[in-house]
N, C-alpha and C positions, 0 to 999 in steps of 0.2 A: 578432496571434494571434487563431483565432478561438473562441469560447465553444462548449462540447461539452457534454455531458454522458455519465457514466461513472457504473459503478453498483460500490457499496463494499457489502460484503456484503447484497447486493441492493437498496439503497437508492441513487436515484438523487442525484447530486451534479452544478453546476455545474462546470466547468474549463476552462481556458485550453489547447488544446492545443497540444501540444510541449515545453511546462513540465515538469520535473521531478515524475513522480507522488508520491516523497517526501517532496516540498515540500508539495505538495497533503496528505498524510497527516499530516505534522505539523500541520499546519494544522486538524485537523479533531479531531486528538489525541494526546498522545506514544504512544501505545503503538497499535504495529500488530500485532501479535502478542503470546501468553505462552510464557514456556517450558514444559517437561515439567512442571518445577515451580513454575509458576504464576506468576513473576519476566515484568512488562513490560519491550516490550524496541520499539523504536522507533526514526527516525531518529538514528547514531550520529558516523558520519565522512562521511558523505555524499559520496564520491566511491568507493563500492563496493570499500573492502576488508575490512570487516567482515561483517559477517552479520548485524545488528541488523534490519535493516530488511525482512526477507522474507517476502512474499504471493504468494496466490498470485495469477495474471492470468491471464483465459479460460482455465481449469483446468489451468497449467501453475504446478506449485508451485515457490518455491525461488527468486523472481524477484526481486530486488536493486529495491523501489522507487526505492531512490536514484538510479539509472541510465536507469531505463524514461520515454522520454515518452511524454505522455497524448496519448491518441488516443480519438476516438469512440467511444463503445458497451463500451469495455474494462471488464471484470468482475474485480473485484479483493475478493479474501475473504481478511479479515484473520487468521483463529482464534481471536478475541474474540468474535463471537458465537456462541452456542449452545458458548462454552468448550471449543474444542477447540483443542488448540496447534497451532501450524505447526511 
């Protein structure tokens, strides 16, 4: 696999592309998101039947990190910074 870089709420990051970007977000923190009411909420069953894990990616929200591999340049905003929820 080869080493990319990807940018998490605008902050670039090293990654191994094709790798599971969930994996990568665990890894960096449990919590990828908050709820409405303020509850962290981050990789959960990891095989994309929950809903824990969703950022957004190149401005499309609602995207299932645990499913998505990493690919160069991809933009992934968690709702953790500047405290807005997903």
């Amino acid at each position: 696999m080869s080493e990319v870089t990807i940018f998490v709420d605008g902050e670039p990051v090293p990654a191994e592309a094709g790798r599971p970007l969930g994996a990568l977000m665990h890894r960096l923190g449990p919590a990828m998101r908050r709820t409405e009411e303020g509850a962290p909420r981050g990789l959960f069953c990891g095989m994309g039947v929950c809903f824990d894990c969703l950022v957004t990616i190149d401005g499309v929200a609602d995207r299932r990190a645990c499913m998505t591999p990493i690919r160069d340049g991809m933009r992934v905003e968690t709702g953790l910074a500047g405290g807005t929820p997903s």
